[in-house]
gemmi code that builds the backbone of each chain (N, CA, C; Angstrom):
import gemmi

chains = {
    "A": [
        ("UNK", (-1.538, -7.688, -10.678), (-1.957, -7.520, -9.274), (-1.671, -8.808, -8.521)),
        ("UNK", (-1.948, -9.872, -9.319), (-2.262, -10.836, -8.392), (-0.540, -11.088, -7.953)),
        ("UNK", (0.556, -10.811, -8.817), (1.661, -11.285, -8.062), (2.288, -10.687, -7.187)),
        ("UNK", (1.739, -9.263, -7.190), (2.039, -8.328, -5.681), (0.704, -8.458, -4.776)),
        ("UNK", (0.374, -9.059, -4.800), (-0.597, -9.580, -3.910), (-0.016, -10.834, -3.093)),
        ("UNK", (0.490, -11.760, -4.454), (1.063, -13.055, -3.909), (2.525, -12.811, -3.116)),
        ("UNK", (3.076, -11.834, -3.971), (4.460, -11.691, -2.437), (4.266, -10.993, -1.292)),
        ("UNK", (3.245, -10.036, -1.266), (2.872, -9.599, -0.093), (2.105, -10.355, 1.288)),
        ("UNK", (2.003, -11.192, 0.382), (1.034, -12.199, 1.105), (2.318, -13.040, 1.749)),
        ("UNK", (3.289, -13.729, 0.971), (4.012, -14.417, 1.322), (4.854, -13.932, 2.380)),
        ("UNK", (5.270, -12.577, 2.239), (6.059, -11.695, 3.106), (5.619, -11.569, 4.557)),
        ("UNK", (4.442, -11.492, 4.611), (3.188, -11.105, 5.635), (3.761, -12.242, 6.919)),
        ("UNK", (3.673, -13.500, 5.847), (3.027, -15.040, 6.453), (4.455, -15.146, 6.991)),
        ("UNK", (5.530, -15.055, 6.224), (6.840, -14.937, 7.220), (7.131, -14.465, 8.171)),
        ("UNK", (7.071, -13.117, 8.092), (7.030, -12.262, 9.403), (6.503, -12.579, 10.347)),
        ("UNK", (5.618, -12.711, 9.939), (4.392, -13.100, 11.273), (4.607, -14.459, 12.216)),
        ("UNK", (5.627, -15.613, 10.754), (5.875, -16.653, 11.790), (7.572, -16.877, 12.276)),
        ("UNK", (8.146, -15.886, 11.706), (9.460, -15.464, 12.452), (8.923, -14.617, 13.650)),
        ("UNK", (7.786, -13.922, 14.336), (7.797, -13.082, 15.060), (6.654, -14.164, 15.985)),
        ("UNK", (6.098, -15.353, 15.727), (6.112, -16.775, 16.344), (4.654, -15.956, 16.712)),
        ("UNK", (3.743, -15.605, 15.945), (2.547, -15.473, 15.751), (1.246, -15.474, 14.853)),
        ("UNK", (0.518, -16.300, 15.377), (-0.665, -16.803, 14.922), (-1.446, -16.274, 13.776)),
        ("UNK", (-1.969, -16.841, 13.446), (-3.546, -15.752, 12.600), (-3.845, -15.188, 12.816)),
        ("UNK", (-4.166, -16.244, 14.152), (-5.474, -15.550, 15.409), (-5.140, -14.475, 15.958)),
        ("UNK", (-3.921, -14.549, 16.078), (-3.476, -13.268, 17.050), (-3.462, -11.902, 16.353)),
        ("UNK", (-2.502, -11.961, 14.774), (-2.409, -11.084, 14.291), (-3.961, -10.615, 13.722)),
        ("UNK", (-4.877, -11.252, 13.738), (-6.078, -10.935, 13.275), (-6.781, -9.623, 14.387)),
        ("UNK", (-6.562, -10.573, 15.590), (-6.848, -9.695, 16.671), (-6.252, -8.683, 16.657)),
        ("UNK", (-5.212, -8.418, 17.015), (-4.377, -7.273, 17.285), (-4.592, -6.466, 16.267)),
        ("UNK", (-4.582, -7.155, 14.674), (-5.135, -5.751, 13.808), (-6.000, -5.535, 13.242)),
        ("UNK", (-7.056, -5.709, 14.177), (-8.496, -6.107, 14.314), (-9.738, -5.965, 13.037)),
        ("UNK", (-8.690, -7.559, 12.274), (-9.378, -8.022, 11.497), (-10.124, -9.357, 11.201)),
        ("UNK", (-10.467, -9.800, 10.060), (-11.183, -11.335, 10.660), (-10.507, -12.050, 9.877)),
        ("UNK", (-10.020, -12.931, 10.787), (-9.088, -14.097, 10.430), (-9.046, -14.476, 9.766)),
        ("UNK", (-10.221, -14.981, 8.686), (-9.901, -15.425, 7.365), (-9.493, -14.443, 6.697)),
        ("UNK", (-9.894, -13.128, 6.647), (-9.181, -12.272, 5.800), (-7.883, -11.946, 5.740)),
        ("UNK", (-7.529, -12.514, 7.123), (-5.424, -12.756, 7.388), (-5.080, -13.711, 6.240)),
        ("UNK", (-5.675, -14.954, 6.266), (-5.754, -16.250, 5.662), (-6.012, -15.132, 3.918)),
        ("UNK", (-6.752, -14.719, 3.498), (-7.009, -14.272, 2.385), (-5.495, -13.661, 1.515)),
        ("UNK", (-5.454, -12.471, 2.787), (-4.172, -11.589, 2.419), (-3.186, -12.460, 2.231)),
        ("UNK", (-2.638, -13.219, 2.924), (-1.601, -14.396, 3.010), (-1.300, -14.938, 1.898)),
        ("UNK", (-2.429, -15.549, 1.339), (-2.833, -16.007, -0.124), (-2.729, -15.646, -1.558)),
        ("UNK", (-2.801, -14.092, -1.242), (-2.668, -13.243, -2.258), (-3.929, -13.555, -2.618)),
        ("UNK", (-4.640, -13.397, -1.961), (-6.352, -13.404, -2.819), (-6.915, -11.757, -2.514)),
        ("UNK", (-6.419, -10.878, -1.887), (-7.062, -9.940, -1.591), (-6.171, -8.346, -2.118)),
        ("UNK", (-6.419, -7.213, -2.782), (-5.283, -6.410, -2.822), (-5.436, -5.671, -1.213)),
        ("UNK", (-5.120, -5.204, -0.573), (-5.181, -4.520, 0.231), (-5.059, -3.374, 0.104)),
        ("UNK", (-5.399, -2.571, 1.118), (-5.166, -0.791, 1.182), (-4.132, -0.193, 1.641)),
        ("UNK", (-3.245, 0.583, 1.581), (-1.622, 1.265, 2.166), (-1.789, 0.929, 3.701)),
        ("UNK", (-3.403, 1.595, 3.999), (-3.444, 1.614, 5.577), (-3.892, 0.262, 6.519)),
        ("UNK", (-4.530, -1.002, 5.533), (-4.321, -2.171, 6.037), (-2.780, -2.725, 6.089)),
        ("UNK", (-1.755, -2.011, 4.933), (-0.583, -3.082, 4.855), (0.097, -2.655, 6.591)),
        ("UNK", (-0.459, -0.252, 6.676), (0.551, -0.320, 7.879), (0.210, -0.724, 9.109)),
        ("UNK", (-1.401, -1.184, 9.097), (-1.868, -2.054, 10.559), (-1.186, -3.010, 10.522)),
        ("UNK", (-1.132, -3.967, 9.915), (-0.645, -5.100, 9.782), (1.195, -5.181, 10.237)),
        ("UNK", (1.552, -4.335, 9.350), (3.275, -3.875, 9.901), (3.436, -3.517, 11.349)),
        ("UNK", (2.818, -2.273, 12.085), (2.505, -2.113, 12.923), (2.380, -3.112, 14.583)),
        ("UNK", (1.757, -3.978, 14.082), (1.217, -5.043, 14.822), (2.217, -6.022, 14.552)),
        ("UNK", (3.068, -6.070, 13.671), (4.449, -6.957, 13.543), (5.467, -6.296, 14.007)),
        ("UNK", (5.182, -5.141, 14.416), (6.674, -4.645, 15.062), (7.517, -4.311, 13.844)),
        ("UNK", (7.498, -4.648, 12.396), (8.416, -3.920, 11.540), (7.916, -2.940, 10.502)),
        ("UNK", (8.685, -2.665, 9.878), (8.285, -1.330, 8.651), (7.860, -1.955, 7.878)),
        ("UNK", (6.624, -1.335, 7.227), (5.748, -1.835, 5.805), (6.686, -2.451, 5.113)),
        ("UNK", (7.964, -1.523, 4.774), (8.662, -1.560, 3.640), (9.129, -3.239, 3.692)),
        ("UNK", (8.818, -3.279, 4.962), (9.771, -5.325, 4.679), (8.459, -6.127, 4.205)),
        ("UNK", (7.483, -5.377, 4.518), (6.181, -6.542, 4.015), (6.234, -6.186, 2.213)),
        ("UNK", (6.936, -5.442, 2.128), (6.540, -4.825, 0.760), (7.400, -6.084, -0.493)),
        ("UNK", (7.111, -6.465, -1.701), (7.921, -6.648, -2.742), (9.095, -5.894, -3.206)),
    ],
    "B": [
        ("UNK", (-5.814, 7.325, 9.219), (-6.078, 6.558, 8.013), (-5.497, 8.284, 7.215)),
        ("UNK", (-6.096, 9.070, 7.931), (-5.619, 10.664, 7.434), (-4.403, 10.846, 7.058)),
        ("UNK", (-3.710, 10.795, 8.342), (-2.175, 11.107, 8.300), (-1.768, 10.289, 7.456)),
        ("UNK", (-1.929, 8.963, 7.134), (-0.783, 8.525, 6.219), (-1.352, 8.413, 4.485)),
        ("UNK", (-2.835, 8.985, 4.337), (-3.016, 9.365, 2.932), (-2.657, 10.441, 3.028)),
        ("UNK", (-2.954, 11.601, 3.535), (-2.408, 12.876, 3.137), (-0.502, 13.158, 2.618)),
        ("UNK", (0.175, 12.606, 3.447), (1.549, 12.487, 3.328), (1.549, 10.939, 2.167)),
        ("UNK", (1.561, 10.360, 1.844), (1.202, 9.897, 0.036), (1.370, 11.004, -0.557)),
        ("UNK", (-0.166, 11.574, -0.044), (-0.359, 12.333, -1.420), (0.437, 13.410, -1.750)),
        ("UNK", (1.475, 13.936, -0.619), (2.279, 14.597, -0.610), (3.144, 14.083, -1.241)),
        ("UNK", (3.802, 13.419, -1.281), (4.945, 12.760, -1.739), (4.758, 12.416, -3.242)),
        ("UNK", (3.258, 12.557, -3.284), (3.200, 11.515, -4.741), (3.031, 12.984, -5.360)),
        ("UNK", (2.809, 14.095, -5.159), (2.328, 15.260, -5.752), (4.049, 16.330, -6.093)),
        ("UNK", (4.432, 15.708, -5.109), (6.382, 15.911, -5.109), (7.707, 15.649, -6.074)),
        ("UNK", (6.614, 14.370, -5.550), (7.468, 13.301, -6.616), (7.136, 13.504, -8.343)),
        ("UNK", (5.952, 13.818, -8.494), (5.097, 13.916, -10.173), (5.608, 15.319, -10.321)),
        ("UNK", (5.682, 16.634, -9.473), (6.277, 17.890, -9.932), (7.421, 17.636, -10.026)),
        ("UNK", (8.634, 17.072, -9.328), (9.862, 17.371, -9.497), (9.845, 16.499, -11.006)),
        ("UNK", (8.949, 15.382, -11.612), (9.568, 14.990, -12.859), (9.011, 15.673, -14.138)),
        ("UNK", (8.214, 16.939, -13.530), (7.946, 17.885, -14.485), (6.050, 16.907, -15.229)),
        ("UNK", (5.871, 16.184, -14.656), (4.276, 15.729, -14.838), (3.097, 16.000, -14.411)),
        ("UNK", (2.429, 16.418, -15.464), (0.856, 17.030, -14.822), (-0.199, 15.583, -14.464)),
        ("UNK", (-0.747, 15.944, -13.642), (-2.058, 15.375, -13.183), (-2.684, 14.718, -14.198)),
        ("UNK", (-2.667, 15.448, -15.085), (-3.346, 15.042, -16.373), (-3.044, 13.545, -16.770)),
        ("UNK", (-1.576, 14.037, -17.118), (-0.697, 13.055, -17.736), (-0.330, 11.453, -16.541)),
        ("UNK", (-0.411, 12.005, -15.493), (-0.115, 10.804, -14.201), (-1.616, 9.932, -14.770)),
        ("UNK", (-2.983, 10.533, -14.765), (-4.062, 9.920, -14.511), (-4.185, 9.206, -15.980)),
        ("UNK", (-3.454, 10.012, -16.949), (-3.470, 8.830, -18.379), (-2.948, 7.988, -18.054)),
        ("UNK", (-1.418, 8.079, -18.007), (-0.478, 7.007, -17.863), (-0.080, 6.210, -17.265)),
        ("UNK", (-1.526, 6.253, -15.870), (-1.641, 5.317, -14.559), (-3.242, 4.605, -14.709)),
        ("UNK", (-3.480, 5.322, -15.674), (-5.299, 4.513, -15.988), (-5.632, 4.871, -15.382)),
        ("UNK", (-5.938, 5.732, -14.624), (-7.023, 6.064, -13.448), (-7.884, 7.567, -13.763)),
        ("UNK", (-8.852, 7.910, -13.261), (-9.463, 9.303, -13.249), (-8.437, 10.199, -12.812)),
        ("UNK", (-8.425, 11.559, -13.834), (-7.800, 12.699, -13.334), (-8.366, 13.162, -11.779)),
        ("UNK", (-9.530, 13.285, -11.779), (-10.007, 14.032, -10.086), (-9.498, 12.594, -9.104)),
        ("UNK", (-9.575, 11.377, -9.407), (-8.879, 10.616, -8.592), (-7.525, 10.780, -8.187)),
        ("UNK", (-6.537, 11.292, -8.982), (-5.121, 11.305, -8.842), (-5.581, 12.939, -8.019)),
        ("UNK", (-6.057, 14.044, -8.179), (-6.380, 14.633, -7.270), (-6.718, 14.405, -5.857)),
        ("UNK", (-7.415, 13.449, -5.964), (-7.979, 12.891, -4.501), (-6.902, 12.517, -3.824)),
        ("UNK", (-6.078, 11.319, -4.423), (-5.101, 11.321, -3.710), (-4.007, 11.821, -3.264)),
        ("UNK", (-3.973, 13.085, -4.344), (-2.915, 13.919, -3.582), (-2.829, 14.675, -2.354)),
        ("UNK", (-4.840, 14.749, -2.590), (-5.061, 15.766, -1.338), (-5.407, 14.439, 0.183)),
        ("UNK", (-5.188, 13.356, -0.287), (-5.162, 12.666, 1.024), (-6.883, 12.166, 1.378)),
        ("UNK", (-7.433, 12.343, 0.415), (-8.729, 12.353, 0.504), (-9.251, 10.401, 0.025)),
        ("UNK", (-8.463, 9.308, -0.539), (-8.463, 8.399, -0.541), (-7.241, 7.182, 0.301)),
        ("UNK", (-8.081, 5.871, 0.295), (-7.179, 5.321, 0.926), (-7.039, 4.222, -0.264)),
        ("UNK", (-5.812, 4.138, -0.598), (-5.629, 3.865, -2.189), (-5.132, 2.517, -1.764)),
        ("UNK", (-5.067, 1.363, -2.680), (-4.389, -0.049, -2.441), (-3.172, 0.179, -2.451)),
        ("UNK", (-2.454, -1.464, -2.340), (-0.985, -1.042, -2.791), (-0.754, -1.308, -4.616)),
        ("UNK", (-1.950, -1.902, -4.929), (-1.654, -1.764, -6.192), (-1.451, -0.773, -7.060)),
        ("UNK", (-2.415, -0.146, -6.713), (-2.583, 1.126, -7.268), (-1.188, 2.552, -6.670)),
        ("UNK", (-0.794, 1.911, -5.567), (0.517, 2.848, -5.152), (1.512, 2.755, -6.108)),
        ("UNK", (1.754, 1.071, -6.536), (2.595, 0.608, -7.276), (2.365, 1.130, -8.542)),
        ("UNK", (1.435, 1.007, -9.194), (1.235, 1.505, -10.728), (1.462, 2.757, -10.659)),
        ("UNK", (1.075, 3.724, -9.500), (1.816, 5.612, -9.611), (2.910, 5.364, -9.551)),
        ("UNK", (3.609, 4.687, -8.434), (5.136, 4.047, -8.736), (6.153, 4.185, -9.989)),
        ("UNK", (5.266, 3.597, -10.640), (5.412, 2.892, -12.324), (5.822, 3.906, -12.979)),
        ("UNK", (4.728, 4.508, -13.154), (4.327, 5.797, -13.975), (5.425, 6.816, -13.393)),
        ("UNK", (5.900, 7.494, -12.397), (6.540, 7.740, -11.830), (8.079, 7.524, -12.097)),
        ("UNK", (8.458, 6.187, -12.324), (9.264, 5.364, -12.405), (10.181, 5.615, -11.336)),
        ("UNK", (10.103, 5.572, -10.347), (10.067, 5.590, -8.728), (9.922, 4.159, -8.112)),
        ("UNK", (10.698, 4.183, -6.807), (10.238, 2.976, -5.751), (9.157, 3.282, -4.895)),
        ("UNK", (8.186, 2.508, -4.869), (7.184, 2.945, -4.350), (7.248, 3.002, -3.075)),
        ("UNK", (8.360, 3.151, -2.535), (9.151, 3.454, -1.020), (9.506, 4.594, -0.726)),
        ("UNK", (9.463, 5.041, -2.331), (9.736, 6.698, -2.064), (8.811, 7.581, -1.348)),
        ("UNK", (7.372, 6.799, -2.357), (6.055, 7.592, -2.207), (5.291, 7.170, -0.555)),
        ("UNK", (6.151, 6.497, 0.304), (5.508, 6.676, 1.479), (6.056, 7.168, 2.547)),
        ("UNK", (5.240, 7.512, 3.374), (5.464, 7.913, 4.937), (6.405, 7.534, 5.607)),
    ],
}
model = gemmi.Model(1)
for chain_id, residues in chains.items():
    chain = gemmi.Chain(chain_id)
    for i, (resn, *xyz) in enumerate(residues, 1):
        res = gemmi.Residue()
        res.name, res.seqid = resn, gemmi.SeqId(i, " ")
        for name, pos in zip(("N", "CA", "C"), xyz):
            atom = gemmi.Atom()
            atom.name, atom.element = name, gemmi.Element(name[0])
            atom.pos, atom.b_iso = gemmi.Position(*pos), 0.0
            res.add_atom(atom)
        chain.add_residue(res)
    model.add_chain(chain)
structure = gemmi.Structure()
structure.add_model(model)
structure.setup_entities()
């Protein structure tokens, strides 16, 4: 788990700063709490299908690129 | 959160008939409860991605197949 956790996380943290946005922001927009952005990022957290497609969603691309 | 477990569970219920695998056999060979692999077929859970990945597995499928 923990290493599809850890590339998802890593994947996340890219996107998000190729698409030149925050924690804060993406926290907001997929209205979650910021450390738990910080968590996911980390690979400390597994997530749910339907957190990965808020999160995609709110990045403007397909799960499938957040995916491993 | 509906729409995109139900269509999973479609896909994952698609995907396990066309390779000729029972429920049974998915919920051995994925570790999980038989009425769970039910649940998710019928869209009735919101499953991690870990756990997408290990039906994946079992499957021996991209777990890109099994989504929306």
């Amino acid at each position: 788990m923990k290493d599809l956790a850890k590339k998802f996380g890593h994947n996340l943290r890219g996107t998000r700063r190729d698409k030149g946005i925050s924690q804060d922001k993406l926290a907001l927009l997929a209205d979650i709490d910021r450390s738990y952005v910080g968590r996911i990022e980390r690979g400390e957290v597994n997530i749910t299908l339907e957190k990965a497609y808020q999160l995609a969603e709110v990045l403007e691309c397909d799960v499938r690129e957040l995916l491993p």
